[in-house]
DONU-40573 format. One record per residue: residue number from 1; x, y, z of N, C-alpha, C in turn; chain. Coordinates in steps of 0.05 Angstrom, whole numbers, plus 5000, padded with zeros to 4 digits. Example, Ala and Ser with C-alpha at 12.3 -4.5 7.8 and 13.67 -1.06 7.14 Angstrom:
> nr,n.c1,n.c2,n.c3,ca.c1,ca.c2,ca.c3,c.c1,c.c2,c.c3,kette
> 1,5264,4886,5156,5246,4910,5156,5264,4934,5156,A
> 2,5257,4955,5142,5273,4979,5143,5258,5001,5157,A
This chain:
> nr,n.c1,n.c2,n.c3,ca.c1,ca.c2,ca.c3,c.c1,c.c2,c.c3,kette
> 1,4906,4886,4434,4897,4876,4460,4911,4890,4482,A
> 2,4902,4898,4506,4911,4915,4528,4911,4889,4548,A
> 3,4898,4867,4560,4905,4850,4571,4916,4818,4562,A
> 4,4940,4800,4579,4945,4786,4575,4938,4768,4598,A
> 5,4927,4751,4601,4912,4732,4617,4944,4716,4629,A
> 6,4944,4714,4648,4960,4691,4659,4955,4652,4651,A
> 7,4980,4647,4646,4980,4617,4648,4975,4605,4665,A
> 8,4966,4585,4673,4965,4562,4690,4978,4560,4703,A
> 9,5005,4558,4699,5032,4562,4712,5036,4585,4729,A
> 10,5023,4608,4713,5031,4627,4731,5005,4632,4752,A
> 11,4985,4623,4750,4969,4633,4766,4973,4612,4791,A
> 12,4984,4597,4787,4994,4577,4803,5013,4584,4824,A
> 13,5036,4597,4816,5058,4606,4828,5047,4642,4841,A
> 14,5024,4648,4831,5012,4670,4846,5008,4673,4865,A
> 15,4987,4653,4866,4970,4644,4892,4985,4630,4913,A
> 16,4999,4608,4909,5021,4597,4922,5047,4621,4936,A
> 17,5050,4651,4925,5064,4664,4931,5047,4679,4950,A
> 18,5022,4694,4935,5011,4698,4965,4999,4686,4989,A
> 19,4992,4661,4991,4985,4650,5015,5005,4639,5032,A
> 20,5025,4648,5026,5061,4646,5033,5060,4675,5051,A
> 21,5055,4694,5030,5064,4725,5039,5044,4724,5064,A
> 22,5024,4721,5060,5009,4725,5082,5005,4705,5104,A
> 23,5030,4684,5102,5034,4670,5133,5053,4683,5139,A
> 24,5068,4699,5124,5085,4721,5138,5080,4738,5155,A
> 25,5061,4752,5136,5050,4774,5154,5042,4767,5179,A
> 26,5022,4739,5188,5016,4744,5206,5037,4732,5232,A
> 27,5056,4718,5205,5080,4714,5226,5098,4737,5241,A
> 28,5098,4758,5219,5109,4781,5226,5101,4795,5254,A
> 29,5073,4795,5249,5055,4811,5270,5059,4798,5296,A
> 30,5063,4771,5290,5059,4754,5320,5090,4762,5324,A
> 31,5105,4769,5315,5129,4778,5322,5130,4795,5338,A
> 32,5121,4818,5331,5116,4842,5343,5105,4850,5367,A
> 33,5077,4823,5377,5070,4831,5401,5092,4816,5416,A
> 34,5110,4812,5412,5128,4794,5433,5155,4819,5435,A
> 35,5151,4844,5426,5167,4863,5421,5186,4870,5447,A
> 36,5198,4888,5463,5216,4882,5488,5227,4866,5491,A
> 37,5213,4859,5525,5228,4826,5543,5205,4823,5559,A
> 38,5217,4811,5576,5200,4801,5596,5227,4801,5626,A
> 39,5231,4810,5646,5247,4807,5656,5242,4811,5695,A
> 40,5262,4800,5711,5259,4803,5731,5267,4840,5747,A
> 41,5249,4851,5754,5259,4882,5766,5259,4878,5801,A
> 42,5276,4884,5808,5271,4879,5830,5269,4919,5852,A
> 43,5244,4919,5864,5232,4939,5881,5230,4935,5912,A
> 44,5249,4953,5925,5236,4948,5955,5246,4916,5965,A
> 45,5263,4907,5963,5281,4882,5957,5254,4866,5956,A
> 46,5238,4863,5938,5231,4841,5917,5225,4840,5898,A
> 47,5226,4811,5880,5232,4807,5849,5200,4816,5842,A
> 48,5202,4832,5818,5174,4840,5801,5177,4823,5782,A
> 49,5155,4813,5762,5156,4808,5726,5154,4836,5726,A
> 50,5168,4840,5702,5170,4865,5693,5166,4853,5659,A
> 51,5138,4862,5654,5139,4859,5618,5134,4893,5608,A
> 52,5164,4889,5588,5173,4917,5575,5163,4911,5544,A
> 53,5154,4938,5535,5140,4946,5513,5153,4950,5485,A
> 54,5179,4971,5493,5195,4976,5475,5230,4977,5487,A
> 55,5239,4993,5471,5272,4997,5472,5274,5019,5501,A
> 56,5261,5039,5502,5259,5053,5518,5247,5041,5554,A
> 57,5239,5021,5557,5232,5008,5580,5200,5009,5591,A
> 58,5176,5023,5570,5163,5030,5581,5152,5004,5587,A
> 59,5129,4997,5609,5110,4961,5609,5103,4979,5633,A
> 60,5100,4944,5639,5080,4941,5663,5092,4921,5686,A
> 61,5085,4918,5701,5096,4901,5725,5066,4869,5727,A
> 62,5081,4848,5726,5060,4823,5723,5062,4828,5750,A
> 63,5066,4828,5762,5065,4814,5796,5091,4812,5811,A
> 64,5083,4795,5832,5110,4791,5847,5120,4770,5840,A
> 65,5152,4760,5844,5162,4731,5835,5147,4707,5844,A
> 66,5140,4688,5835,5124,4661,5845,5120,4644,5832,A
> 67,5116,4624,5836,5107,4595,5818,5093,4604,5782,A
> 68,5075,4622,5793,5056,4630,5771,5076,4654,5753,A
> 69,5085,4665,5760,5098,4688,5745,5124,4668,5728,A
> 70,5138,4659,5743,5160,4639,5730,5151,4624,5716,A
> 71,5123,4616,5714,5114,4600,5691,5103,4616,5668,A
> 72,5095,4645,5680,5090,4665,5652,5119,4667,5644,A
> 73,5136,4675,5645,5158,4682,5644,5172,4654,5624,A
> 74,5173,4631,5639,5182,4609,5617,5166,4612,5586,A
> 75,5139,4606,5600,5118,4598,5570,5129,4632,5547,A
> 76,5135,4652,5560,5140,4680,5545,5168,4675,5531,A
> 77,5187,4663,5543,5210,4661,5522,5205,4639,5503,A
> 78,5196,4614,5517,5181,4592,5493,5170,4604,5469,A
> 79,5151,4610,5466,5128,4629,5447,5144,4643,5434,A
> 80,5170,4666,5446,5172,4682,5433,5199,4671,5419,A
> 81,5215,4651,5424,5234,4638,5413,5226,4624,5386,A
> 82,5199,4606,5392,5187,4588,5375,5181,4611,5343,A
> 83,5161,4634,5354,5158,4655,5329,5180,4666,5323,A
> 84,5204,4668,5340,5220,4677,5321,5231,4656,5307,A
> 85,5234,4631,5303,5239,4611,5287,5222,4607,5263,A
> 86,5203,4613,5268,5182,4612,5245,5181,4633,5227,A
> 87,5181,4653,5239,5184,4680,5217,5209,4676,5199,A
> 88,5231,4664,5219,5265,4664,5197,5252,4647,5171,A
> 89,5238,4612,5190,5231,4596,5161,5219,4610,5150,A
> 90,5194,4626,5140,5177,4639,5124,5196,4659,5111,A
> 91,5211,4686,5114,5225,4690,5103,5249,4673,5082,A
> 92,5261,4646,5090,5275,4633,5065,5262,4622,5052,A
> 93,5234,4607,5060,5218,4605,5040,5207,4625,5020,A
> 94,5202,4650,5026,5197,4669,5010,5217,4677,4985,A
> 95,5248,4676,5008,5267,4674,4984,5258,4660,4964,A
> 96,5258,4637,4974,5263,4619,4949,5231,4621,4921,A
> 97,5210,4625,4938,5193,4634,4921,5192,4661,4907,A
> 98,5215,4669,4912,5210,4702,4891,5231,4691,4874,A
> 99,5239,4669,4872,5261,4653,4848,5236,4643,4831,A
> 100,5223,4636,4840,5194,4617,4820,5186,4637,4807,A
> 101,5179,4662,4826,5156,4686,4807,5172,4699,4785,A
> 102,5201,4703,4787,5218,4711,4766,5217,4689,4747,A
> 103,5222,4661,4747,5217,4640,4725,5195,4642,4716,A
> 104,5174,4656,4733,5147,4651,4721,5134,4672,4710,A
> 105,5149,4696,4710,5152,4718,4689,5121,4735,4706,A
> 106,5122,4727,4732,5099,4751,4747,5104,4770,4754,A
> 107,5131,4773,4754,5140,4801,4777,5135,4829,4752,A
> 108,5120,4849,4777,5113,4867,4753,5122,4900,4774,A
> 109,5108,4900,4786,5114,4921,4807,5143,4930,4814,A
> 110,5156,4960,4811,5182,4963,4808,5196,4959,4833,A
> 111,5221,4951,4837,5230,4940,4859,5226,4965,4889,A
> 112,5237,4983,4875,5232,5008,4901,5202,5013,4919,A
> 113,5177,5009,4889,5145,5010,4902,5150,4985,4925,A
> 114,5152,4965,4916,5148,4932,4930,5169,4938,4950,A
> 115,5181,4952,4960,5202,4950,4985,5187,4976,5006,A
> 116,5183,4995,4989,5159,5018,5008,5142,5016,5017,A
> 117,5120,4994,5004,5098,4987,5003,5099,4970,5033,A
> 118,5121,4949,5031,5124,4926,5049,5135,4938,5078,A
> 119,5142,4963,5075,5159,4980,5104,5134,4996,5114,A
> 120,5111,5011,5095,5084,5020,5098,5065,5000,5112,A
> 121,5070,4986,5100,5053,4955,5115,5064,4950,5147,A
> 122,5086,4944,5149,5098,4942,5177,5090,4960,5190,A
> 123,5093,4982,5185,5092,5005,5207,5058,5006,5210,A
> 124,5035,4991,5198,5012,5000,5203,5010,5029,5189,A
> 125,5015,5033,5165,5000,5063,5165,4988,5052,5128,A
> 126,4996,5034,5107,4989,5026,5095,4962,5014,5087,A
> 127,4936,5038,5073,4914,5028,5084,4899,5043,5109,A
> 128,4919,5059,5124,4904,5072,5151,4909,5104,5145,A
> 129,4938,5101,5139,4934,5134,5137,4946,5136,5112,A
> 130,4956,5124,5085,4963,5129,5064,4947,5106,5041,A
> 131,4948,5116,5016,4950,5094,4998,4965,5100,4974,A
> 132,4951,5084,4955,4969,5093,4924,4960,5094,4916,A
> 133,4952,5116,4893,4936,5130,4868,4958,5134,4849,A
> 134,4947,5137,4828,4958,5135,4804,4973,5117,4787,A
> 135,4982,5114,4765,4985,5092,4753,4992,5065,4764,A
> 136,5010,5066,4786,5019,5034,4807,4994,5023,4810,A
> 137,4974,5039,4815,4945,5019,4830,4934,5008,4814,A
> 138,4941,5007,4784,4935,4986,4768,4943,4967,4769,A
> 139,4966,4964,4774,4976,4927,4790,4961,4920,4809,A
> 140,4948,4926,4826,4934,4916,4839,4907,4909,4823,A
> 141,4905,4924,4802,4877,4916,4790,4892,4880,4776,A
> 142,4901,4890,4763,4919,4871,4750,4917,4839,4756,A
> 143,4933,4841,4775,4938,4818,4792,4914,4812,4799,A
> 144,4888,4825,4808,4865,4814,4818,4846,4813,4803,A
> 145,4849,4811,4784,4838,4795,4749,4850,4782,4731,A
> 146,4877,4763,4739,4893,4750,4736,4906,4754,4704,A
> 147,4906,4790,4707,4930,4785,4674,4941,4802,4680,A
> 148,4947,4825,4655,4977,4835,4655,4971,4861,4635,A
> 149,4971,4880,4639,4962,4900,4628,4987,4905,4607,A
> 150,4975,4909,4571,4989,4923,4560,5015,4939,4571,A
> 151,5031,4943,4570,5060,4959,4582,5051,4983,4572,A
> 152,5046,4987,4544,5036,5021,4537,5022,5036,4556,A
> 153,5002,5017,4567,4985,5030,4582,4998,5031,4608,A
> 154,5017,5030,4615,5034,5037,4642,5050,5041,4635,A
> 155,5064,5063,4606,5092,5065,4599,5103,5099,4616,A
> 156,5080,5102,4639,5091,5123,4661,5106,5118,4688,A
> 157,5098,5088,4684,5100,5075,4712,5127,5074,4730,A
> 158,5142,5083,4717,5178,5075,4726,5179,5100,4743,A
> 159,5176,5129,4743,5189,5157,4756,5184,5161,4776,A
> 160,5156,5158,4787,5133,5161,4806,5115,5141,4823,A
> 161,5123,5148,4843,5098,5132,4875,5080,5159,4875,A
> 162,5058,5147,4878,5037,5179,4895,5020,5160,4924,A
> 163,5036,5176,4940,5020,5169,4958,5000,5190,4970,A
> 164,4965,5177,4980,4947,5200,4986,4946,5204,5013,A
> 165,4947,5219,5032,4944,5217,5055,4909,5222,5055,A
> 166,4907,5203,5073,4881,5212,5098,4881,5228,5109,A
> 167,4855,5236,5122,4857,5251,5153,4862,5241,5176,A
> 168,4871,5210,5173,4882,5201,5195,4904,5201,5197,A
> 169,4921,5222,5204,4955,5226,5203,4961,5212,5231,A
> 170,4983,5203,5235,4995,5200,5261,5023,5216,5261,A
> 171,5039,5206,5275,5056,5221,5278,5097,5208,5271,A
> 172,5081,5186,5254,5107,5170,5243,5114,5191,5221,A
> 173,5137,5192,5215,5156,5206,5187,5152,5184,5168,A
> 174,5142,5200,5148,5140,5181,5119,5168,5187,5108,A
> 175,5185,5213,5103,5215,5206,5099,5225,5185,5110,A
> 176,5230,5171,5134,5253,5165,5151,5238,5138,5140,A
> 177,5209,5132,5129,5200,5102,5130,5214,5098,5094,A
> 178,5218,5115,5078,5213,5104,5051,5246,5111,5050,A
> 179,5266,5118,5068,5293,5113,5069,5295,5086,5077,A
> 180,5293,5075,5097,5295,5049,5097,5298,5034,5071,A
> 181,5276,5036,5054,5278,5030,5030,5304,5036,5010,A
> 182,5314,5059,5009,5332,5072,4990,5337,5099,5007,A
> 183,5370,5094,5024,5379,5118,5035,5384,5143,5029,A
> 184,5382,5141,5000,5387,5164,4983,5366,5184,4976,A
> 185,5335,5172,4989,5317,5193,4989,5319,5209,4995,A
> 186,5314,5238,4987,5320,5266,4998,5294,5281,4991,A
> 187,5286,5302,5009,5265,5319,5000,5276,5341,4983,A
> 188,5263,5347,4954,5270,5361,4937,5273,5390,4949,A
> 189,5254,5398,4974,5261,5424,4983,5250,5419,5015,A
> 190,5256,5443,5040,5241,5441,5053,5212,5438,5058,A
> 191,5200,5423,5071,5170,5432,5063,5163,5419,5045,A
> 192,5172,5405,5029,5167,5400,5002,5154,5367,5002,A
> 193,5135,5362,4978,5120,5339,4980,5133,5311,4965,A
> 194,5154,5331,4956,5164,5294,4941,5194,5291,4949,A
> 195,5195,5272,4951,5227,5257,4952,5239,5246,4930,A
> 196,5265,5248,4922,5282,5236,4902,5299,5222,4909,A
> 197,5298,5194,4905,5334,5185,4902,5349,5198,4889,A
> 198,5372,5175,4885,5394,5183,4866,5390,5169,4836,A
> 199,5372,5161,4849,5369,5147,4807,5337,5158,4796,A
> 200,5338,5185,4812,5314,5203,4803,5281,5190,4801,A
> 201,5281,5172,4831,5249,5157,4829,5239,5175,4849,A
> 202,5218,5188,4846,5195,5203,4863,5182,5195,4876,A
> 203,5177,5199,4893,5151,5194,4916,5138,5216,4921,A
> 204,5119,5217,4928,5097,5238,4922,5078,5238,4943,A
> 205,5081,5259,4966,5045,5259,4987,5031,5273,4969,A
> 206,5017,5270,4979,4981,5288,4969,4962,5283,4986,A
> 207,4942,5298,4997,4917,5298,5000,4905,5312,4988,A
> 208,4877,5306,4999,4855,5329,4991,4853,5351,5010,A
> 209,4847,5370,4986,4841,5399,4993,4818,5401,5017,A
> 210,4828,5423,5040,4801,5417,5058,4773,5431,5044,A
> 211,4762,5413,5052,4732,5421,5046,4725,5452,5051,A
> 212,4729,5467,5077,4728,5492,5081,4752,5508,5078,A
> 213,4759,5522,5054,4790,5523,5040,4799,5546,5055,A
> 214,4782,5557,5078,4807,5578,5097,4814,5562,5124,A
> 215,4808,5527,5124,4814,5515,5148,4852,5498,5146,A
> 216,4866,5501,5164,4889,5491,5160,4885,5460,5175,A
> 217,4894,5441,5151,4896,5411,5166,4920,5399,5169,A
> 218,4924,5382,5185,4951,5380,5188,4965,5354,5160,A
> 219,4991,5367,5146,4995,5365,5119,5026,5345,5124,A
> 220,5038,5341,5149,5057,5323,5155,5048,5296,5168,A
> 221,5072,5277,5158,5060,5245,5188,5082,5251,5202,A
> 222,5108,5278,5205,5122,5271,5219,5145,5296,5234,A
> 223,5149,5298,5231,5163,5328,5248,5168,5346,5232,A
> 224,5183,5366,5228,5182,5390,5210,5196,5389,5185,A
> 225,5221,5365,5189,5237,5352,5163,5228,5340,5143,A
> 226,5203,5329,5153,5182,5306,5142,5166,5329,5109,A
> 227,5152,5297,5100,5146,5311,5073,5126,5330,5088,A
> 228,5114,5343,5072,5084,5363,5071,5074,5362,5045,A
> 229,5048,5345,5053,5028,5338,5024,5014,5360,5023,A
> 230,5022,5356,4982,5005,5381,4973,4980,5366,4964,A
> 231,4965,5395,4971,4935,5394,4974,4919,5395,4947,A
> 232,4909,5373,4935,4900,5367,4910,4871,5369,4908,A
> 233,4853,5392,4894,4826,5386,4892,4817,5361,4885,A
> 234,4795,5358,4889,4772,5334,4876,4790,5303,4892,A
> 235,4814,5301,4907,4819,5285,4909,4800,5270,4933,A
> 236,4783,5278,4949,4761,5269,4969,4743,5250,4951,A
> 237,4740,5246,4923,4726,5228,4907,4736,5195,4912,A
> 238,4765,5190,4911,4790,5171,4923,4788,5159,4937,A
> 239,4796,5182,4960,4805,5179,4988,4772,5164,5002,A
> 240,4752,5176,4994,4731,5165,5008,4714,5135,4993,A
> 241,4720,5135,4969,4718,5109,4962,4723,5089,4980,A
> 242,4718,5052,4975,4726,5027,4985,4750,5025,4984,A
> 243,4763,5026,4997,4796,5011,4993,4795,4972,4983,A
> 244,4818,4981,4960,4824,4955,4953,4850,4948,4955,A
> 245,4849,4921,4964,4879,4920,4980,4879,4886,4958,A
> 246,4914,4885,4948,4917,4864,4929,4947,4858,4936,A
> 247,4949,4833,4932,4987,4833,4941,4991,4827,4910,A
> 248,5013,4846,4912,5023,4839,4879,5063,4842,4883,A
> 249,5074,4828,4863,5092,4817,4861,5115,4843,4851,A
> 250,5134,4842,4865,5162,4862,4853,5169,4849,4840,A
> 251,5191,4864,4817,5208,4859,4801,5235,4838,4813,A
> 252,5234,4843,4840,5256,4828,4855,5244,4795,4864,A
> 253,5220,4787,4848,5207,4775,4860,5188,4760,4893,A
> 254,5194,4787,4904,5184,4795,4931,5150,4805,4937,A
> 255,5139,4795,4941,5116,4803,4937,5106,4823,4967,A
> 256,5087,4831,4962,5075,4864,4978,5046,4865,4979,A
> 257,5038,4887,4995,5007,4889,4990,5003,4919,4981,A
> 258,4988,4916,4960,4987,4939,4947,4951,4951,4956,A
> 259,4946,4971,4971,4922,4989,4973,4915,5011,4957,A
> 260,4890,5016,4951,4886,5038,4919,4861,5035,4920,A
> 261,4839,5055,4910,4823,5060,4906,4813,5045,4895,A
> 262,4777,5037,4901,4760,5023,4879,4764,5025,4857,A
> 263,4767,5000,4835,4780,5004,4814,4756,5029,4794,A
> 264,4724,5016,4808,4708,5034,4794,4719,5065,4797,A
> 265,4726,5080,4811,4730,5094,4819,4758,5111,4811,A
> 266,4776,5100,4802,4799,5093,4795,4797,5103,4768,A
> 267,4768,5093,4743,4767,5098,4726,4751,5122,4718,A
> 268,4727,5126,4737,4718,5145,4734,4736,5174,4738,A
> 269,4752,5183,4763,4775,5194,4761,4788,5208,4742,A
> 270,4800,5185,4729,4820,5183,4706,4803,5197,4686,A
> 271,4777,5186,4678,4766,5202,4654,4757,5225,4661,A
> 272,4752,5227,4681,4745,5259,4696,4768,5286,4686,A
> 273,4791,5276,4693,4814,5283,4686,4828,5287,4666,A
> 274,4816,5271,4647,4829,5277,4616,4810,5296,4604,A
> 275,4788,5307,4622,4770,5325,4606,4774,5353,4618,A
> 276,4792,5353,4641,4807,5385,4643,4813,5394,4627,A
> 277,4808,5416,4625,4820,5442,4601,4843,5449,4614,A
> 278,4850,5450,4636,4881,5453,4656,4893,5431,4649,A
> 279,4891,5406,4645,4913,5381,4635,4931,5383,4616,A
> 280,4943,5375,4614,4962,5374,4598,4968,5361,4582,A
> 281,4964,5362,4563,4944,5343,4534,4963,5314,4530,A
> 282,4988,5315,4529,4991,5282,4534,4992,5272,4562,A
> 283,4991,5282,4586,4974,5274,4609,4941,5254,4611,A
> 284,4926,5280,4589,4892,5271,4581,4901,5251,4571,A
> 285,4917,5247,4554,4906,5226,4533,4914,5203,4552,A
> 286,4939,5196,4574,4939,5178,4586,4922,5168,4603,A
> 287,4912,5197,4616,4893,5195,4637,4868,5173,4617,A
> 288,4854,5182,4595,4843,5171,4579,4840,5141,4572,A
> 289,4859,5138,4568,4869,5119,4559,4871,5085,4578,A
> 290,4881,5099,4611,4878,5084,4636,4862,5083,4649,A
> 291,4838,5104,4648,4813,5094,4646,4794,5082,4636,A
> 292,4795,5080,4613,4774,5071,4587,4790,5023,4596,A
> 293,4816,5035,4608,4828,5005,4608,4817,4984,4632,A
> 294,4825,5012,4652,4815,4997,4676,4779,4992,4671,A
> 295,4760,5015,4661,4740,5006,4652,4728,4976,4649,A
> 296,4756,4973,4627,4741,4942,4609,4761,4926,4626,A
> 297,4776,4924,4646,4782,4899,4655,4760,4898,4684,A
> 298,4743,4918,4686,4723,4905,4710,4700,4891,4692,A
> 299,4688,4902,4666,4680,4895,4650,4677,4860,4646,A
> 300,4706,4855,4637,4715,4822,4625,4718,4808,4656,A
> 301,4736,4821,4672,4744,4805,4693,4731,4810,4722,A
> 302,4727,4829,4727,4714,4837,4752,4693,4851,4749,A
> 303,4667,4819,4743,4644,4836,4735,4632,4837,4760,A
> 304,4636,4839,4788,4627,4838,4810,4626,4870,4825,A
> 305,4635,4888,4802,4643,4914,4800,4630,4931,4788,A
> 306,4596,4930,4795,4587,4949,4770,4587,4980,4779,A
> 307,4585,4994,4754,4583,5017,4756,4555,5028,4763,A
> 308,4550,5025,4777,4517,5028,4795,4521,5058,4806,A
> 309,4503,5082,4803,4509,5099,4812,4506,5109,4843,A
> 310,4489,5084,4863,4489,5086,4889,4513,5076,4894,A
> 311,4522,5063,4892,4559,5056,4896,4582,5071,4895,A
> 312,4565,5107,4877,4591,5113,4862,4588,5141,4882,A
> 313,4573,5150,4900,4556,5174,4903,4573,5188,4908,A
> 314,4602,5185,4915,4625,5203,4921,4630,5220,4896,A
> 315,4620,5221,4876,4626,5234,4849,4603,5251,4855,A
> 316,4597,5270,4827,4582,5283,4823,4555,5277,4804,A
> 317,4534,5264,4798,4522,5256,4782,4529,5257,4759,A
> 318,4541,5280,4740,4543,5286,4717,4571,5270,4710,A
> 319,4588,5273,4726,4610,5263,4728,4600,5234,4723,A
> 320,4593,5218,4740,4588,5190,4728,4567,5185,4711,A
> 321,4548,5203,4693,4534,5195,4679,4551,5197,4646,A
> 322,4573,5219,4648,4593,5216,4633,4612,5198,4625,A
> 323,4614,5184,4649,4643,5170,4648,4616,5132,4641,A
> 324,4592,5135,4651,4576,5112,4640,4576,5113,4611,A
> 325,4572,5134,4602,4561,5137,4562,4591,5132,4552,A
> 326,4607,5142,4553,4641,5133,4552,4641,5095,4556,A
> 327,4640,5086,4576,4642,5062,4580,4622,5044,4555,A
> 328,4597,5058,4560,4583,5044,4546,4576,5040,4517,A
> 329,4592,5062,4508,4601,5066,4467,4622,5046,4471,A
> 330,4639,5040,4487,4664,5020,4489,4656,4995,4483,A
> 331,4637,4993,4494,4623,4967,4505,4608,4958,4472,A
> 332,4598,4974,4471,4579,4971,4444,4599,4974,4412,A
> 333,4625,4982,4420,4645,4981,4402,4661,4955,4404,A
> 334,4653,4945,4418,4673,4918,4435,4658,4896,4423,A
């Protein structure tokens, strides 16, 4: 058997963990528009509201001092005192619920992904300008068909993050965000697309190759120190798929939101890939192997997922009429 179905218990302490995580988040967010101050400037000897944006001072000016501005000004520290009280409670509640998901044997996701993932999320680029491909984005399948995938079939999962970039780059550093996480990230070379700690875990950019292969796109999110994603064919099959976004649980019992490719998509991929003659034959067989899986858990659990080939049109016809006759000897072997 490749899946283990969750208990009662645990599907219990799942759901209860994410509708937790996600009064965070939006506690978080409401944090954030309250970001600066709010303060008196005074111009030309009289008092301005001055509402500031960031650390640097940039805002705007409310008006002149008056009845009405002193009452923006009260109700602004109220609000923003009150959410910061609320975000602290939601954080020790969280503590204490990543104690349940460890009793309750959910935490699956390695502690370093679930801390990157959660700093990707903050900054807004999680979902906008990156996601995760490759073996991690099966936790998200995971979790959102309430079992637990064989370990064999994720016995790659510990060395490697891959993250894909979009064409929507901004201009944040993905180094300086996935240090936060672990200071010890370093880029393996200048220029270079992956980062190492000290306990040898990788992170990985990639995009897709440009479509017109003598056009240069831009391959950093962040100044010249920053990674530079290498450029991977066929990866535009992915990247242009549905995004699926799942919160799934760290090993530290902290939970995160995990974004990744349609799982349909996810599998088609994978078997695409084990049929390179360039692969690297125990690569294929995994690639193989985590496709044919993810396959049968949309199959049993997320049959709301079919392999319909108007759904799939980012492939190549042949490509999914392959990866259907594959599925469907499974099916008929099953």
């Amino acid at each position: 058997m490749i899946f283990k179905e969750m208990t009662d218990n645990q599907r219990r302490v799942f759901i209860d963990t994410i509708q937790l995580y996600e009064a965070f988040v939006a506690a978080f967010n409401k944090n954030r528009s309250y970001r600066g101050g709010m303060h008196w400037k005074k111009s030309k000897g009289r008092e301005y509201l001055f509402r500031s944006r960031d650390r640097f001072g940039y805002g705007k000016s409310l008006g002149p001092r008056s009845p009405e501005t002193e009452k923006i000004l009260a109700q602004f520290q109220q609000s923003k005192q009150r959410e910061k009280e609320r975000l602290s409670a939601l954080k020790d509640r969280l503590k204490e619920q990543s104690r349940f998901c460890k009793a309750a044997l959910i935490q699956r996701v390695p502690r370093i992904v679930s801390s990157i993932l959660r700093l990707l999320d903050q900054q807004n680029i999680l979902g906008r300008n990156v996601m995760v491909i490759g073996t991690n984005a099966m936790y998200a399948y995971e979790a959102s068909a309430g079992v637990f995938f064989d370990m064999d079939i994720l016995w790659d999962i510990r060395p490697k993050l891959i993250l894909v970039a979009d064409k929507d780059i901004d201009n944040t550093g993905l180094l300086g965000i996935i240090r936060k996480a672990d200071r010890s990230f370093e880029s393996i070379s200048p220029g270079g697309f992956r980062a190492v700690n000290r306990d040898g875990y990788m992170v990985d950019l990639i995009k897709s190759e440009p479509k017109q292969l003598l056009r240069k796109e831009t391959r950093r999110m962040g100044g010249p120190d920053d990674l530079e994603a290498a450029e991977i064919r066929n990866l535009q099959w992915l990247i242009s798929s549905p995004k699926f976004s799942q919160v799934v649980i760290g090993d530290d019992g902290y939970p995160a939101s995990l974004v990744v490719p349609d799982p349909r998509v996810f599998a088609l991929h994978k078997l695409w890939l084990s049929e390179q003659a360039d692969r690297e034959p125990v690569k294929k067989q995994r690639d193989h192997d985590q496709g044919l899986a993810v396959a049968q858990l949309i199959i049993q659990y997320l049959p709301q997922y079919q392999f319909n080939t108007s759904e799939l049109r980012m492939f190549p016809k042949d490509v999914v009429q392959k990866a259907k006759e594959k599925i469907s000897d499974m099916k008929v072997r099953g």
